[in-house]
Residue frames as qw, qx, qy, qz and C-alpha x, y, z in Angstrom:
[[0.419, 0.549, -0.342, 0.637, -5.46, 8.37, -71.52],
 [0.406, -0.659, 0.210, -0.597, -7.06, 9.30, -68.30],
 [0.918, -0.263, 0.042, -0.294, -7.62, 5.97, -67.23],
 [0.724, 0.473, -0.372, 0.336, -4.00, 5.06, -68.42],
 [0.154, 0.625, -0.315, 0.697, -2.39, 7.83, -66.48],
 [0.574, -0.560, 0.158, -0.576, -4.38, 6.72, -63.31],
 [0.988, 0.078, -0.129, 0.021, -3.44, 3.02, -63.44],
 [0.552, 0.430, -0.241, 0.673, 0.36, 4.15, -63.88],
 [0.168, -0.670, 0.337, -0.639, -0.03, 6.32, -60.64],
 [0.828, -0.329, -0.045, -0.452, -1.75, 3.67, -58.72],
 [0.895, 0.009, -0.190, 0.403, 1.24, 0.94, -59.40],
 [0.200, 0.670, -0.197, 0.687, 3.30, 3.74, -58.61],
 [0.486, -0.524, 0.173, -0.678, 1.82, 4.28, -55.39],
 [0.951, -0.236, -0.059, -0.190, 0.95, 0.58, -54.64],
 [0.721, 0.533, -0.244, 0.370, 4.89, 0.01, -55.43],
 [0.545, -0.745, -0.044, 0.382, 5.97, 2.49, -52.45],
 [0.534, 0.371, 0.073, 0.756, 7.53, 4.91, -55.22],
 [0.155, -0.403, -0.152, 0.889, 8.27, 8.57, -54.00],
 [0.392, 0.758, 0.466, -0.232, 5.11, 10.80, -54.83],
 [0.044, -0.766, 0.218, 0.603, 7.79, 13.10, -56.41],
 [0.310, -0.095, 0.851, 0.413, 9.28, 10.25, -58.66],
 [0.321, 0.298, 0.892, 0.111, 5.90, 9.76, -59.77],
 [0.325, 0.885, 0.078, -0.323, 4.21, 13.33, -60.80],
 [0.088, 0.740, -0.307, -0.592, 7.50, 13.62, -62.58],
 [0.261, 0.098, 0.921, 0.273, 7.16, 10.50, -64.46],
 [0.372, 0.585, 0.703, -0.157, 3.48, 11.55, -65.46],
 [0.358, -0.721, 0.052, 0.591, 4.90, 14.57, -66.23],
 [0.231, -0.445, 0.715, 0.487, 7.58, 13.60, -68.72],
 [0.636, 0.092, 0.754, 0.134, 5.70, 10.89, -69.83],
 [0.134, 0.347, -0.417, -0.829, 5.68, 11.59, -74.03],
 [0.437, 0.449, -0.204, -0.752, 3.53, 9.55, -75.22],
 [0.822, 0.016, 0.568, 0.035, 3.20, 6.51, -77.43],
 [0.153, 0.340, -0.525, -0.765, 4.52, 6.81, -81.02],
 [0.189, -0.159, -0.776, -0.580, 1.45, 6.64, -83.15],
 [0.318, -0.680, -0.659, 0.048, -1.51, 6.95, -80.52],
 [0.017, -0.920, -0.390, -0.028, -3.16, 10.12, -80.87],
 [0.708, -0.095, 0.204, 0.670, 0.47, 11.32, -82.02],
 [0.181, 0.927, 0.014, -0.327, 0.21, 15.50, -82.46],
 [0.696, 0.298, 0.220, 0.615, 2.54, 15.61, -86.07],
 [0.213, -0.188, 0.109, 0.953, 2.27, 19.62, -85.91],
 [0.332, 0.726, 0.293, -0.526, 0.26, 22.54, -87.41],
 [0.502, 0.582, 0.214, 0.603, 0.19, 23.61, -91.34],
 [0.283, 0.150, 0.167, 0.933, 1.04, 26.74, -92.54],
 [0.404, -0.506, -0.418, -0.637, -3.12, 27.43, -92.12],
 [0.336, -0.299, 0.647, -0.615, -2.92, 26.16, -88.51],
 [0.909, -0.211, -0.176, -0.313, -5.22, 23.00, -89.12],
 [0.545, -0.551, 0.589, -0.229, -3.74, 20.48, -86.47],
 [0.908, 0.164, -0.316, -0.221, -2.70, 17.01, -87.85],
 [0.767, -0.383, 0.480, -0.188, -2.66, 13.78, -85.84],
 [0.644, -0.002, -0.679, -0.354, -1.90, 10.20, -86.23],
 [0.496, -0.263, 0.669, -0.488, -2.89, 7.47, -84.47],
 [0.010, 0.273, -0.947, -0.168, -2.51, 3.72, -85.01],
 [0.602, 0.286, 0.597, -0.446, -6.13, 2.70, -84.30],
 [0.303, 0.261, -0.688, -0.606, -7.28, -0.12, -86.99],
 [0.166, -0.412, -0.892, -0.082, -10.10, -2.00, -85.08],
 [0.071, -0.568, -0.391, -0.721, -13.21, -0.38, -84.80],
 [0.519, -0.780, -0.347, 0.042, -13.58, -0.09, -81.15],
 [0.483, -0.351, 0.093, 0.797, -10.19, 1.74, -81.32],
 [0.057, 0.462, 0.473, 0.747, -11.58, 4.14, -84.16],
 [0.393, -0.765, -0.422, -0.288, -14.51, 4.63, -82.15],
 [0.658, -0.692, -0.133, 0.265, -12.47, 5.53, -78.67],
 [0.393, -0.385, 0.033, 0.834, -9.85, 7.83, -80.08],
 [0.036, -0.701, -0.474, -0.532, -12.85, 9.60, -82.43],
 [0.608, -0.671, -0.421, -0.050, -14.43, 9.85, -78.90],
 [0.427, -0.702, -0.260, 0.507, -11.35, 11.53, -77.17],
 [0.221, 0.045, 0.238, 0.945, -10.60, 14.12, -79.94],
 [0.134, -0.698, -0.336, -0.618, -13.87, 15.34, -80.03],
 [0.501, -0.776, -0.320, 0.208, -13.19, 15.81, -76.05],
 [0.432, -0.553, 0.027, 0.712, -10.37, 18.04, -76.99],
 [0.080, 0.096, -0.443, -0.888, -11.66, 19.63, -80.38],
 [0.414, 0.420, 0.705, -0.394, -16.04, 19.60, -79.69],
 [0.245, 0.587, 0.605, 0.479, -18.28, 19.42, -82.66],
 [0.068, -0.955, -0.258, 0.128, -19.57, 22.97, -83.56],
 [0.296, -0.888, 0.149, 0.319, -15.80, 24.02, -83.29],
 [0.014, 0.493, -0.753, -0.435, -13.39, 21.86, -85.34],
 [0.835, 0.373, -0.308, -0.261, -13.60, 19.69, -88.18],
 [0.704, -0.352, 0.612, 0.077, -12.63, 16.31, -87.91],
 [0.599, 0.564, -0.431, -0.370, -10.88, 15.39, -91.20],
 [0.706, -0.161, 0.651, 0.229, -9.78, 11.02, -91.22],
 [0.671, 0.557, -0.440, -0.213, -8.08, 9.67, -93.40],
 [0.674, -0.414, 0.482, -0.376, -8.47, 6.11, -92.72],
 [0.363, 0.364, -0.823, -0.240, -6.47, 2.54, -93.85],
 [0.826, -0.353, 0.235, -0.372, -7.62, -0.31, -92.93],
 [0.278, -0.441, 0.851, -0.057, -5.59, -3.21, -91.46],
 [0.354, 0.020, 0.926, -0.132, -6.54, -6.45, -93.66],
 [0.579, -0.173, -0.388, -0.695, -9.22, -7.09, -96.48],
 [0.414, -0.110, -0.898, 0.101, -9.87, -10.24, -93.88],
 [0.119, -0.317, -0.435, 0.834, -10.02, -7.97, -90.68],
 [0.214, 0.116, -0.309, -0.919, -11.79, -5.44, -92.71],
 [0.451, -0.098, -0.791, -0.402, -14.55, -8.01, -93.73],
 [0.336, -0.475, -0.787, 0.206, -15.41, -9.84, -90.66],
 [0.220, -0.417, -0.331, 0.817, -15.58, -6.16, -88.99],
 [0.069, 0.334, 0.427, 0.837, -17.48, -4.68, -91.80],
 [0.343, -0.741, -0.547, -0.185, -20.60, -3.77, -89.69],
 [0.542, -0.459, -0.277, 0.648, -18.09, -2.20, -86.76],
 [0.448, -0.026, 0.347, 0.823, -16.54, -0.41, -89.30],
 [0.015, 0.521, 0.293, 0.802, -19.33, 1.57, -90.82],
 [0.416, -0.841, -0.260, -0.228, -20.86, 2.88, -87.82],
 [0.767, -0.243, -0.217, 0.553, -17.01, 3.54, -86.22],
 [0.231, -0.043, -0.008, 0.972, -16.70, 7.55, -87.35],
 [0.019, -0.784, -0.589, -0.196, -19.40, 9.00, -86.15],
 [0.483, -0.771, -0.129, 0.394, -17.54, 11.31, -84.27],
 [0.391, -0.316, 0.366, 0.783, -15.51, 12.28, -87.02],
 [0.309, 0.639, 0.359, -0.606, -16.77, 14.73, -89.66],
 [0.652, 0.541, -0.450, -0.282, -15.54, 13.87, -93.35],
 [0.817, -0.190, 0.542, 0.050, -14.13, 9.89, -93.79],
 [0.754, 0.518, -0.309, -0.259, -11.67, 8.94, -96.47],
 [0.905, -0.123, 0.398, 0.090, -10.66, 5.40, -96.92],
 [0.131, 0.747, -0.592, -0.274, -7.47, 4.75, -97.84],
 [0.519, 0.406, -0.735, -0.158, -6.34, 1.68, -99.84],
 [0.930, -0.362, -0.031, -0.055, -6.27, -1.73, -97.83],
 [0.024, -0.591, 0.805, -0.055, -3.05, -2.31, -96.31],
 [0.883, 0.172, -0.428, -0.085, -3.03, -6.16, -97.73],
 [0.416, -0.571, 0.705, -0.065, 0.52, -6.79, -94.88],
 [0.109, -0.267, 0.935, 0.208, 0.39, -10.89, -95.79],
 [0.639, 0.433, 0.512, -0.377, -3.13, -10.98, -97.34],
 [0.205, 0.242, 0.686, 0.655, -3.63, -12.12, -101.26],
 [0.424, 0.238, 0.031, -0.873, -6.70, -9.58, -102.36],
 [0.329, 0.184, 0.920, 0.111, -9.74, -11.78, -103.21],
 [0.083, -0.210, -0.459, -0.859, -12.04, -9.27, -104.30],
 [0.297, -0.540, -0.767, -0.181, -14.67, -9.45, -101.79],
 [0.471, -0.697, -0.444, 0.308, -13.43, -6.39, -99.92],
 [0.427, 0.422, 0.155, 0.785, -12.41, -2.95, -100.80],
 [0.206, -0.256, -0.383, 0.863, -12.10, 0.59, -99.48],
 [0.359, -0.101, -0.298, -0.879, -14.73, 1.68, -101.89],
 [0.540, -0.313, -0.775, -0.098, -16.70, -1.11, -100.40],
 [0.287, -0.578, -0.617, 0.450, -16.74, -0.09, -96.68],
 [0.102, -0.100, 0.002, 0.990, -16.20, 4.03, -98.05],
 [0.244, -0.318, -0.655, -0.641, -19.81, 3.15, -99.64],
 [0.499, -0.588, -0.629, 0.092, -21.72, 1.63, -96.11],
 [0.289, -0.223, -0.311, 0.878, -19.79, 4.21, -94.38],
 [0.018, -0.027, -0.194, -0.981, -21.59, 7.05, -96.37],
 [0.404, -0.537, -0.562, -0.484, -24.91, 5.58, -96.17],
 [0.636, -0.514, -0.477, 0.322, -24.66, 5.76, -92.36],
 [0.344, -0.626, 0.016, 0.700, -22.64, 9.23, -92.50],
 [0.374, 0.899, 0.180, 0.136, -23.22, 10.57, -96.19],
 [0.156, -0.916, 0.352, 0.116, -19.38, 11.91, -95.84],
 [0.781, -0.314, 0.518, 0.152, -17.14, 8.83, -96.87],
 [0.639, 0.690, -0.214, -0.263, -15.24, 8.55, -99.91],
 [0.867, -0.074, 0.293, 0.397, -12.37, 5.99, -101.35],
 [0.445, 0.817, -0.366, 0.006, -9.47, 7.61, -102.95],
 [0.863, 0.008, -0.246, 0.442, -5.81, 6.16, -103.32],
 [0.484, -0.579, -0.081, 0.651, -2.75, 7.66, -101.38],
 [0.464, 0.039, 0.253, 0.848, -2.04, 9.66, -104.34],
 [0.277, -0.703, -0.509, -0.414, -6.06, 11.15, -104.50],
 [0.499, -0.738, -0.395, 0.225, -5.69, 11.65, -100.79],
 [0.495, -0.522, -0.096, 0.689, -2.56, 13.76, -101.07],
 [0.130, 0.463, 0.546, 0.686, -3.92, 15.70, -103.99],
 [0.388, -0.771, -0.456, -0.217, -7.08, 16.41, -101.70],
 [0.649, -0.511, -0.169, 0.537, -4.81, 17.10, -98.73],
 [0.469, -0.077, 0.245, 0.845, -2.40, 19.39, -100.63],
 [0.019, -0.462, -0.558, -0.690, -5.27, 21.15, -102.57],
 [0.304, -0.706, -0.632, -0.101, -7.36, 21.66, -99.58],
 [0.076, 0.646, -0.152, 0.744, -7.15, 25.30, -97.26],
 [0.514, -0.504, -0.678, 0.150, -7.88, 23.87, -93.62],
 [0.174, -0.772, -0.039, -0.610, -8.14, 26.26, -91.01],
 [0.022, 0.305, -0.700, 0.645, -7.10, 26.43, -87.63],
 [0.576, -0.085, 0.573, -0.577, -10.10, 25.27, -86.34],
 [0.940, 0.244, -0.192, -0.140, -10.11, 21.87, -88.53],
 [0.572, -0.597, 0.529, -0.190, -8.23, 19.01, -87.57],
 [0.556, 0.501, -0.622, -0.229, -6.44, 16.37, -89.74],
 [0.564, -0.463, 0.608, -0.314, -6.15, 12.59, -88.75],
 [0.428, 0.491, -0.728, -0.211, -4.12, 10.22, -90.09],
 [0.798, -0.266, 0.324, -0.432, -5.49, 6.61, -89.02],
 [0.983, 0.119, -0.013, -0.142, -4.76, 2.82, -89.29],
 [0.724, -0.378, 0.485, 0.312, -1.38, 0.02, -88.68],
 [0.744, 0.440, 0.276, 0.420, -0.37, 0.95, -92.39],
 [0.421, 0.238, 0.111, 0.868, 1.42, 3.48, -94.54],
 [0.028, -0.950, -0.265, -0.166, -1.80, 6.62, -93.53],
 [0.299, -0.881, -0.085, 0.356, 0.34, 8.59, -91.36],
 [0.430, -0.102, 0.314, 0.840, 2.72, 9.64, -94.43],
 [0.135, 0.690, 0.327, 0.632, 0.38, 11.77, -95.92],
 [0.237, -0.967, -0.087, -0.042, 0.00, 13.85, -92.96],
 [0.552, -0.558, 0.249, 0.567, 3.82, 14.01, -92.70],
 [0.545, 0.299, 0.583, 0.523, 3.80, 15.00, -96.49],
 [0.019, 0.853, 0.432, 0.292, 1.48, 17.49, -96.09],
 [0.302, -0.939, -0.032, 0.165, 3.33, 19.32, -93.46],
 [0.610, -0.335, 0.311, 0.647, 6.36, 19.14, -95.22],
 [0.302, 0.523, 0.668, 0.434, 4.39, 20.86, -97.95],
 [0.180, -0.912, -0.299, -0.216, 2.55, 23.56, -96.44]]
């Protein structure tokens, strides 16, 4: 984001915009929809995100800037992660279990399949397994498990919900807060 924001001044600048133009542009600027996308607070105050990241060096770099704005020790990181692809999913399968270290419970959420046939050589219970050996914290459930868990669970203000991956994840955190 930093580096974004600096890049975006710089053309600015290089450009021969007015410094004013350009704070208030940084200013304004809202956002992306879906990257690191604040949805609101529950009813408990836990915080819940989404954010589109579905390759593991994206996982790994927006893990990496929530824990700069919520440090271990203080909040819980809670993912709840799809992955993009049993293909994708596969070739990445090494990335993939060592991608949430930074994040402090992991549930895998269904493959989004988009224009894949399922062969059976790749599943969320598959990477939710490697994950856990590497983090002891991973679990598969379906969307309907997850929003059980979700719905059931008491978060706290200092815990921190995050809805991941290029599929359907970020409805459960919009579920939930219409819930709570």
């Amino acid at each position: 984001i930093q580096i974004d924001a600096t890049f975006a001044y710089t053309v600015g600048k290089l450009l021969g915009e007015k410094q004013e133009n350009i704070d208030t542009a940084l200013e304004t600027f809202p956002g992306t929809w879906r990257r690191f996308e604040f949805k609101g607070n529950t009813t408990t105050g836990a915080f819940v995100y989404d954010d589109y990241a579905h390759h593991p060096t994206e996982v790994v770099a927006t893990l990496q800037a929530f824990r700069e704005l919520y440090p271990k020790g203080e909040y819980k990181l809670h993912v709840f992660f799809q992955p993009h692809l049993f293909s994708r999913t596969k070739a990445l399968f090494n990335e993939f279990t060592h991608a949430f270290t930074d994040a402090d419970d992991v549930t895998i959420l269904p493959i989004f399949k988009a224009r894949e046939i399922d062969d059976g050589s790749m599943s969320s219970q598959i990477l939710a397994d490697a994950v856990s050996q590497s983090r002891k914290t991973a679990q598969a459930l379906s969307f309907e498990e997850a929003k059980e868990k979700l719905e059931s669970t008491l978060f706290s203000d200092k815990e921190v919900i995050i809805t991941m991956g290029a599929g359907e994840a970020y409805k459960l955190g919009e579920q939930l807060l219409e819930n709570s």
